[in-house]
MIKOLBA-323500 format. One record per residue (C-alpha): chain; x, y, z; residue number from 1. Coordinates in Angstrom, 3 decimals. Example, Ala and Ser with C-alpha at 12.3 -4.5 7.8 and 13.67 -1.06 7.14 Angstrom:
BEGIN
R   unit          x          y          z   pos
R      A     12.300     -4.500      7.800     1
R      A     13.670     -1.060      7.140     2
! end
This chain:
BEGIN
R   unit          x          y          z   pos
R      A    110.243     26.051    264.400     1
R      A    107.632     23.496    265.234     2
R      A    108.644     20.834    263.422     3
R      A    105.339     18.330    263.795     4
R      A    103.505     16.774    261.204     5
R      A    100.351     16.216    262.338     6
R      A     98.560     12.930    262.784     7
R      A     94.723     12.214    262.048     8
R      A     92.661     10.826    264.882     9
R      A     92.359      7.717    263.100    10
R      A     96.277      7.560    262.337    11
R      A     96.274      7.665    266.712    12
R      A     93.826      5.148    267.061    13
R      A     95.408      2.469    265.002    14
R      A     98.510      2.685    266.185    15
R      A     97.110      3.061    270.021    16
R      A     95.539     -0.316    268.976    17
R      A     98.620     -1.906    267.027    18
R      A    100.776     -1.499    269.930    19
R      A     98.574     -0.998    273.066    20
R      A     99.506      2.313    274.029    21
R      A     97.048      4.425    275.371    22
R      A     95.776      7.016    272.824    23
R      A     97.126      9.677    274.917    24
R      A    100.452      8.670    275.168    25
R      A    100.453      8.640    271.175    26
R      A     99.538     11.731    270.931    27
R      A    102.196     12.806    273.237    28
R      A    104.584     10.991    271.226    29
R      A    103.006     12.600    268.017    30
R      A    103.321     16.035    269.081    31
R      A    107.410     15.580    269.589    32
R      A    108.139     13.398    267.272    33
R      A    105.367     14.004    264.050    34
R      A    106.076     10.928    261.844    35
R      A    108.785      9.182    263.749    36
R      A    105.830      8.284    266.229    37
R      A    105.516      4.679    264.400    38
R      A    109.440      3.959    264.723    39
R      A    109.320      5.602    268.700    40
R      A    106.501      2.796    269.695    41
R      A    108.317      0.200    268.496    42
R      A    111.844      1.191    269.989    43
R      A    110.320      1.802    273.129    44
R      A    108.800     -2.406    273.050    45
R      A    112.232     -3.533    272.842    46
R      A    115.694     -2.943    275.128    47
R      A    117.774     -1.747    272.014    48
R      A    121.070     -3.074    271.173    49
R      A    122.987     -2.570    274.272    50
R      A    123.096     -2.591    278.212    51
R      A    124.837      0.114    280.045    52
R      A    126.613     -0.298    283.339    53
R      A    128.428      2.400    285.260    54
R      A    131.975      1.395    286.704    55
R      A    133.114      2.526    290.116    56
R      A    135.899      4.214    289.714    57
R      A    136.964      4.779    293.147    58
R      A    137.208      0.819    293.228    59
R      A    138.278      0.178    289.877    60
R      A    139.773      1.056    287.066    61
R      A    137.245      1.217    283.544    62
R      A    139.737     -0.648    281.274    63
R      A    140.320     -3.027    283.833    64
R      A    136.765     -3.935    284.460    65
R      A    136.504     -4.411    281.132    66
R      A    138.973     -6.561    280.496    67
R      A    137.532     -9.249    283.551    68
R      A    134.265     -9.281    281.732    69
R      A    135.737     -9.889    278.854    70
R      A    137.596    -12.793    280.028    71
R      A    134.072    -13.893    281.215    72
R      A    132.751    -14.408    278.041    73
R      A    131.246    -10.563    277.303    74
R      A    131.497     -8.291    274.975    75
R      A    132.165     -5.104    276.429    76
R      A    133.376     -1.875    275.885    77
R      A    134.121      1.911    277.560    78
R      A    132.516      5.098    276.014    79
R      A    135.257      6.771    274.223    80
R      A    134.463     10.039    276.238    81
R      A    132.289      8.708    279.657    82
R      A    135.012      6.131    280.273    83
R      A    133.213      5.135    283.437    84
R      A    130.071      3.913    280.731    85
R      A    130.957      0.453    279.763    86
R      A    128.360     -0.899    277.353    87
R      A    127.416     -4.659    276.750    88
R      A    125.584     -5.876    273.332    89
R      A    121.831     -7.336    273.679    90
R      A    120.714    -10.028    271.674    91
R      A    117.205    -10.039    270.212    92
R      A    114.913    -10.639    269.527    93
R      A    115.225    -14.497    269.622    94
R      A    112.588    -16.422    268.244    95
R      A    110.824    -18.650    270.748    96
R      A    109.596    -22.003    270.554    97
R      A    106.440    -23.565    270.441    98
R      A    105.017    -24.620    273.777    99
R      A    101.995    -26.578    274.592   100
R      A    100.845    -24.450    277.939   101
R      A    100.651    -20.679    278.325   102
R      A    101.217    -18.439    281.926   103
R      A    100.253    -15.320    282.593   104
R      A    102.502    -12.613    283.956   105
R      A    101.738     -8.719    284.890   106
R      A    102.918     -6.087    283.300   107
R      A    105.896     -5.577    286.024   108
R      A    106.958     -9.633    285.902   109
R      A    106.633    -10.000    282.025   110
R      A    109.146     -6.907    280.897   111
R      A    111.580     -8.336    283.695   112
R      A    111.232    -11.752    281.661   113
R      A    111.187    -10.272    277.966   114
R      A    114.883     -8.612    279.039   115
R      A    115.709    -12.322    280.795   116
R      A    114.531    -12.554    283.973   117
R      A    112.875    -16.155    285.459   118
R      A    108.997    -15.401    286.447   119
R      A    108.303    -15.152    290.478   120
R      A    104.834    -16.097    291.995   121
R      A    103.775    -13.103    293.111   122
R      A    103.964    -11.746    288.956   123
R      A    101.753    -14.434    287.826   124
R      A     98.073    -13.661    286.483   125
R      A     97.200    -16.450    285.279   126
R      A     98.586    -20.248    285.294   127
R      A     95.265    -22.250    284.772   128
R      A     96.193    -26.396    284.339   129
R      A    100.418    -25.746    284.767   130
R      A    102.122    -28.442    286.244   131
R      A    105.497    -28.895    287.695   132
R      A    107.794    -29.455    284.411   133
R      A    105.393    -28.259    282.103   134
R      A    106.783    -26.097    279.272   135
R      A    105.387    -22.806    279.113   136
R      A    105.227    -19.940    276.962   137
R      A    104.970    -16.192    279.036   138
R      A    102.357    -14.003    278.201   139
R      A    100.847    -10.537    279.313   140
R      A     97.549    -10.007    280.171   141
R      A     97.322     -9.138    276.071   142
R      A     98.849    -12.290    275.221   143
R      A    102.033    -10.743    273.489   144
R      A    105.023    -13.345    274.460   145
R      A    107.731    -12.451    276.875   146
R      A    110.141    -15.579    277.289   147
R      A    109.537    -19.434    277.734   148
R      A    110.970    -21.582    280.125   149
R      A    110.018    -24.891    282.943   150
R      A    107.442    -24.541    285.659   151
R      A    108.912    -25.220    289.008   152
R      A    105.639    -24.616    290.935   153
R      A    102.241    -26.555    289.650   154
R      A     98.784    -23.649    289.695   155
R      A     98.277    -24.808    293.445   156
R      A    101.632    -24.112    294.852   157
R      A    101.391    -20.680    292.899   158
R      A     98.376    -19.760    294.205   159
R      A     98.701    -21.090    297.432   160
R      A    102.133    -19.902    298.586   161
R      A    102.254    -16.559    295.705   162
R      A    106.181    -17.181    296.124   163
R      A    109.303    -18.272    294.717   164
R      A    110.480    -19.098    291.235   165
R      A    106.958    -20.362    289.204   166
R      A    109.079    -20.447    285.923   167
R      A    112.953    -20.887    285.312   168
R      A    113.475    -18.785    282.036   169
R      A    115.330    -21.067    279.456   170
R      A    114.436    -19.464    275.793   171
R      A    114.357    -15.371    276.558   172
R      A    112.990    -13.061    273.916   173
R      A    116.110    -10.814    274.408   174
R      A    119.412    -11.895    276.100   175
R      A    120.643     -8.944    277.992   176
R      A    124.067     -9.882    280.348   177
R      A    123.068    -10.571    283.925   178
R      A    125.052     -9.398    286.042   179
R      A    124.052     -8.757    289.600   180
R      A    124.946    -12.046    290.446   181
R      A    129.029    -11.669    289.625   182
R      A    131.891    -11.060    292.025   183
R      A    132.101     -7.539    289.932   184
R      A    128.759     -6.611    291.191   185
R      A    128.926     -8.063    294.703   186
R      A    131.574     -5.963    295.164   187
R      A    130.427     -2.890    294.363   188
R      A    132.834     -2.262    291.378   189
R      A    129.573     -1.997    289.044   190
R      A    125.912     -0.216    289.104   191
R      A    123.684     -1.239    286.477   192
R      A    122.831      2.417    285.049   193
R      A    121.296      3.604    281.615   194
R      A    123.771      6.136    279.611   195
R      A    121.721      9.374    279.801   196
R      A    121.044      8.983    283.740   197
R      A    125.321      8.685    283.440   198
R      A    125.668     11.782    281.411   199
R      A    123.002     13.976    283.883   200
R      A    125.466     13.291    286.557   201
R      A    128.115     15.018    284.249   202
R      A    126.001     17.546    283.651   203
R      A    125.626     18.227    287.267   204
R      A    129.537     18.459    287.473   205
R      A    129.834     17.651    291.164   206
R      A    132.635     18.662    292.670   207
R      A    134.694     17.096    295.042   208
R      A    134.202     19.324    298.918   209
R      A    130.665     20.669    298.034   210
R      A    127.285     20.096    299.725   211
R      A    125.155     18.904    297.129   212
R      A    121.138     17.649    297.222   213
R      A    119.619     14.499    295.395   214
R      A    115.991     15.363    295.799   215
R      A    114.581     12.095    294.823   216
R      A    117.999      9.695    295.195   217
R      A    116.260      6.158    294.965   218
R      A    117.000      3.624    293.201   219
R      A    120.184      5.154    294.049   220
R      A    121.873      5.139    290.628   221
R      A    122.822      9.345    290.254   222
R      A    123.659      8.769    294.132   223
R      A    126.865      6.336    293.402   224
R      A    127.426      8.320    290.857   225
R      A    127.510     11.327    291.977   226
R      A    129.397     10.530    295.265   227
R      A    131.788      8.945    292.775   228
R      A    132.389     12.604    290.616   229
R      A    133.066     14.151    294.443   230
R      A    135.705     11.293    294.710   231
R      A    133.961     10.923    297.767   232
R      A    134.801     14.406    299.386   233
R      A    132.139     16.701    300.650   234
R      A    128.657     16.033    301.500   235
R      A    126.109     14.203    299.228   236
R      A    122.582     14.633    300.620   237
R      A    120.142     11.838    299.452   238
R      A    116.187     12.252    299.990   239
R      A    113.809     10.073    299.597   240
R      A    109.795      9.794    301.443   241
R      A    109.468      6.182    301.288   242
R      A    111.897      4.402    304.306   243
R      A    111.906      1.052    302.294   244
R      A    113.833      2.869    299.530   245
R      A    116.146      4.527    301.482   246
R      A    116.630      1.153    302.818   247
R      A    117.287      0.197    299.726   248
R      A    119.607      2.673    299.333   249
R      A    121.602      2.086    301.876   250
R      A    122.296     -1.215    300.797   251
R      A    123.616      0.017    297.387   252
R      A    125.793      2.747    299.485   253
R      A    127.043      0.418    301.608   254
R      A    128.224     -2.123    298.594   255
R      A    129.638      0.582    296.369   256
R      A    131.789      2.032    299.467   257
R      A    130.692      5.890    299.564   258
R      A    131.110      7.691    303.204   259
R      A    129.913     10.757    302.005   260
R      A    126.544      9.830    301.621   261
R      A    123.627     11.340    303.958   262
R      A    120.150      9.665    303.554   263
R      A    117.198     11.285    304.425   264
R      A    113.678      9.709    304.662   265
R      A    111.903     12.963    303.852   266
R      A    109.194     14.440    301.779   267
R      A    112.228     16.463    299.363   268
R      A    108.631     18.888    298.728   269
R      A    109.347     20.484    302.090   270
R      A    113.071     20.667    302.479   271
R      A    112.954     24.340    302.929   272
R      A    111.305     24.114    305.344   273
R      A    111.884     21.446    307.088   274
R      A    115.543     22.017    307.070   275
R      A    115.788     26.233    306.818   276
R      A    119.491     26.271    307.068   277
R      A    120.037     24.034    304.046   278
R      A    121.654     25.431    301.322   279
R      A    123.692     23.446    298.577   280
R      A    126.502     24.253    295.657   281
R      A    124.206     21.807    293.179   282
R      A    121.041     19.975    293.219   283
R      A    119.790     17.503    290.516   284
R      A    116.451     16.009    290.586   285
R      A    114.931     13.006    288.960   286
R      A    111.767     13.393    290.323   287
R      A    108.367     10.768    289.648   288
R      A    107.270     11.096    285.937   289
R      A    105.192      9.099    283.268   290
R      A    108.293      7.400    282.351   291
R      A    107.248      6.825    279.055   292
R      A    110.671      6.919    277.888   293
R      A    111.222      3.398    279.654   294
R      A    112.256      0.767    277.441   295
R      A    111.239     -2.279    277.178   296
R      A    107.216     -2.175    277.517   297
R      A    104.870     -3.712    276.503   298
R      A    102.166     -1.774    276.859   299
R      A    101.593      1.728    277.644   300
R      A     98.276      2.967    279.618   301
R      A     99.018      6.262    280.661   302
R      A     96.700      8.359    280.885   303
R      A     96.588     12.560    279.869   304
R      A     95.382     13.431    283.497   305
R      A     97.958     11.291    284.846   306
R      A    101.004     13.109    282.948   307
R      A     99.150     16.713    283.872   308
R      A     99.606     15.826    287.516   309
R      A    102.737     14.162    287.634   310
R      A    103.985     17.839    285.738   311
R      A    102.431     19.814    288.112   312
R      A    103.904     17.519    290.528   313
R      A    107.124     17.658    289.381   314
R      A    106.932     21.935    289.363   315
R      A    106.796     21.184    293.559   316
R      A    110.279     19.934    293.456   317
R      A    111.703     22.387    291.145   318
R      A    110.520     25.112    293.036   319
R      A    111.969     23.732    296.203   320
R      A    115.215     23.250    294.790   321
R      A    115.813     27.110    293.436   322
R      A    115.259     27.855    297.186   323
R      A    117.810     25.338    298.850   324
R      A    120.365     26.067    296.186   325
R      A    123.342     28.696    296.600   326
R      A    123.387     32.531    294.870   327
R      A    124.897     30.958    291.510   328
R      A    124.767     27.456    292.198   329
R      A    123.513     24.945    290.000   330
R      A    120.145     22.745    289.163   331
R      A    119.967     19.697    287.024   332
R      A    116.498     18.697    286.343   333
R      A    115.825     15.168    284.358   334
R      A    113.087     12.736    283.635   335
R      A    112.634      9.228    281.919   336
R      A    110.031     10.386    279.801   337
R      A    109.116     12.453    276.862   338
R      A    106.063     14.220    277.130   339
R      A    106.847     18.161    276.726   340
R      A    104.429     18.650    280.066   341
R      A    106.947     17.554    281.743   342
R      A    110.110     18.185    280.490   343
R      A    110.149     21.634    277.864   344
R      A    107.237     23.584    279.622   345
R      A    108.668     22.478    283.146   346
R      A    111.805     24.166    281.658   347
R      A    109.873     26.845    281.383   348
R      A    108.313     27.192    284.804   349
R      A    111.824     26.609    286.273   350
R      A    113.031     29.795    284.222   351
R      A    110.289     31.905    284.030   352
R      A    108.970     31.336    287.908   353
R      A    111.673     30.262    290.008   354
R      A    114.523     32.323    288.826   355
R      A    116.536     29.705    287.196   356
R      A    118.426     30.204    284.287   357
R      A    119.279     27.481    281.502   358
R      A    123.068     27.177    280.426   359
R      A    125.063     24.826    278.197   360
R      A    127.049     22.000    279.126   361
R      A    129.712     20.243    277.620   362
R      A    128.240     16.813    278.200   363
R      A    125.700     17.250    274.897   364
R      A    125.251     13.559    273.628   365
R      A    121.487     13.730    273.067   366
R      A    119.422     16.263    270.675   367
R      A    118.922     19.301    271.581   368
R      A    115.178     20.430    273.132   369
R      A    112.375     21.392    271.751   370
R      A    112.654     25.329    271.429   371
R      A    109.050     25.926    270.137   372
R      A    108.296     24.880    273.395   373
R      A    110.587     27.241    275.513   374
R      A    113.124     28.867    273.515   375
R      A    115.873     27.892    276.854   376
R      A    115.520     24.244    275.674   377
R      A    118.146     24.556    273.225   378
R      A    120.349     24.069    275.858   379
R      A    118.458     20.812    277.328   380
R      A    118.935     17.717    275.414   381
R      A    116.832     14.937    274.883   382
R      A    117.722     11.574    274.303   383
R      A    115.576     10.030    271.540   384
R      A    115.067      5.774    271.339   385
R      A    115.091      5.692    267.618   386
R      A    118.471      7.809    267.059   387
R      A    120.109      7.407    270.192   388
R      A    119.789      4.180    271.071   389
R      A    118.533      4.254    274.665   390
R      A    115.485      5.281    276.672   391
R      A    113.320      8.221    275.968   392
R      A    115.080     11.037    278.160   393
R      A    115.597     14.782    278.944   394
R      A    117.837     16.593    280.452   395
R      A    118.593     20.359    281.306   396
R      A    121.008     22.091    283.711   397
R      A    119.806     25.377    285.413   398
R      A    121.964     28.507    287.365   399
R      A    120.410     29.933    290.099   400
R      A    120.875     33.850    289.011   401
R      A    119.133     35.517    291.728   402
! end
């Protein structure tokens, strides 16, 4: 049973201008979520209470990871089931102090500094009268405050040389554990890696011997992982169309130690035929969304064309992958966002026009889909920011039945 209670157009446009989300993407969020829409907006402008990082088991061990960071100072803990998820609190948010200048960052450069990150040249909009030492407060272009910190570079050197560090962080909004610069990391015993994207790579259940397909592998984070399930046995196929990605992603399979790994700088839209012989036990794919689901932002433009397209878009890989994949073999399909375009009713397409059939899994940690959508999403799960803590997220397993 639908279960939304409808919002007035006014009800939209206020909080479209409260929180600077485009009126579109509140009406997405309305038509899941009815009344929660208020308390979605605001979970998705913050990190929530705790960073996930995925431990690499064929390196490590998850209780002993834990216990070095531990003995570094942070709190951290396995998942009681996902062993291999080791969470870390986040603190926030901080209040910030009062500073006499103000620098502009994009929208890219100030989310990196409200979850801790210093600002770089090449994010900064705006940095009118700043000064080498001057104390400044970080803005975007809206004015809403990200972090505070010291200028290292005056306007000119900014503007002149658009690189290096313009402002070392030193009050963040939100203290989240940084940790690509430890031993642990350099090492390839950790990925930084939300919990949902973990628990789609259970729900692909890759097994160890088996050709499998990531259609759209970068950043690289199901990749590790699932090269890690295969305890790096069998053949892990990784596409991507851009060649600095799959650089990229080499880098990251190089660090974490994988051998099984095959990356392919290809258009994953064309794999059947650009490679007629392939044909794989499981494919998952993550393909481009609105990623709405994203957390933290601080503003939210999408547009209703935009998630339209990226759907339709996103119909191009499905269809590929009930091709490539075996007689019985399996599809995972997931997405960082929460429209239903592009999750329920591309459930939908996958059963109802490529011959794919939804089935349980095990690995349920999220709520279940939206069945007055496509009755088959009962077996999909979403991941919602308010309840569960994390980023907006969907996720649905598929067997190839014909």
């Amino acid at each position: 049973m639908h279960s939304e209670i409808q919002m007035g157009q006014n009800q939209l446009l206020s909080l479209s201008e409260e929180y600077l989300f485009s009126i579109d993407v509140v009406k997405h969020i309305s038509l899941v979520y009815g009344d929660r829409t208020e308390n979605i907006i605001k979970a998705l402008k913050t990190p929530g209470s705790r960073y996930c990082i995925r431990v690499n088991t064929l390196k490590t061990d998850p209780n002993h990871l834990t216990r070095r960071l531990c003995d570094k100072g942070l709190r951290a803990e396995c998942h009681p089931v996902i062993s291999e998820a080791v969470f870390l609190p986040v603190e926030g948010p901080l209040d910030l102090p009062e500073m006499p200048k103000k620098i502009g960052a994009d929208k890219y450069a100030a989310e990196s500094v409200l979850q801790g990150a210093h600002l770089y040249a090449p994010g900064v909009t705006n940095c009118h009268g700043i000064k080498r030492g001057d104390l400044v407060l970080i803005t975007d272009r809206y004015g809403q405050p990200a972090g505070a910190g010291i200028a290292r570079m005056s306007e000119t050197e900014i503007l002149r040389y658009r690189k290096g560090l313009a402002v070392e962080l030193t009050h963040p909004r939100y203290r989240i554990p940084c940790l690509r610069e430890t031993e642990e990391f350099q090492k390839g015993l950790i990925y930084p890696q939300s919990f949902p994207a973990i628990v789609a790579s259970h729900v692909l259940d890759p097994q160890p011997g088996e050709t499998i397909v990531d259609m759209c592998a970068a950043p690289g984070g199901k990749t590790g992982h699932i090269a890690q399930l295969m305890h790096g046995k069998g053949l892990l196929i990784a596409i991507d169309r851009n060649q600095e990605k799959i650089a990229d992603l080499s880098e990251t399979v190089t660090r974490l130690g994988f051998q099984n790994v095959k990356l392919i700088c290809q258009d994953a839209r064309y794999l059947d035929i650009n490679f007629p012989d392939l044909k794989a036990d499981r494919v998952i794919i993550d393909p481009p969304c609105s990623a709405i689901g994203v957390r933290p932002k601080l503003f939210d433009h999408t547009k209703e064309a935009e998630i339209r397209a990226l759907s339709e878009y996103q119909r191009q890989f499905i269809r590929v992958a009930a091709k490539i994949v075996k007689p019985n073999g399996i599809v995972v399909y997931s997405t960082c966002t929460i429209t239903t375009n592009e999750n329920e009713e591309n459930l939908r397409y996958a059963y109802e026009d490529c011959g794919l059939e939804p089935e349980d899994t095990s690995f349920q940690y999220g709520s279940r889909g939206l069945e007055w959508v496509f009755g088959g999403a009962r077996y999909a799960q979403r991941f919602d920011p308010d309840v569960h803590d994390s980023p907006g997220y969907c996720i649905a397993r598929f067997r190839k039945t014909c």
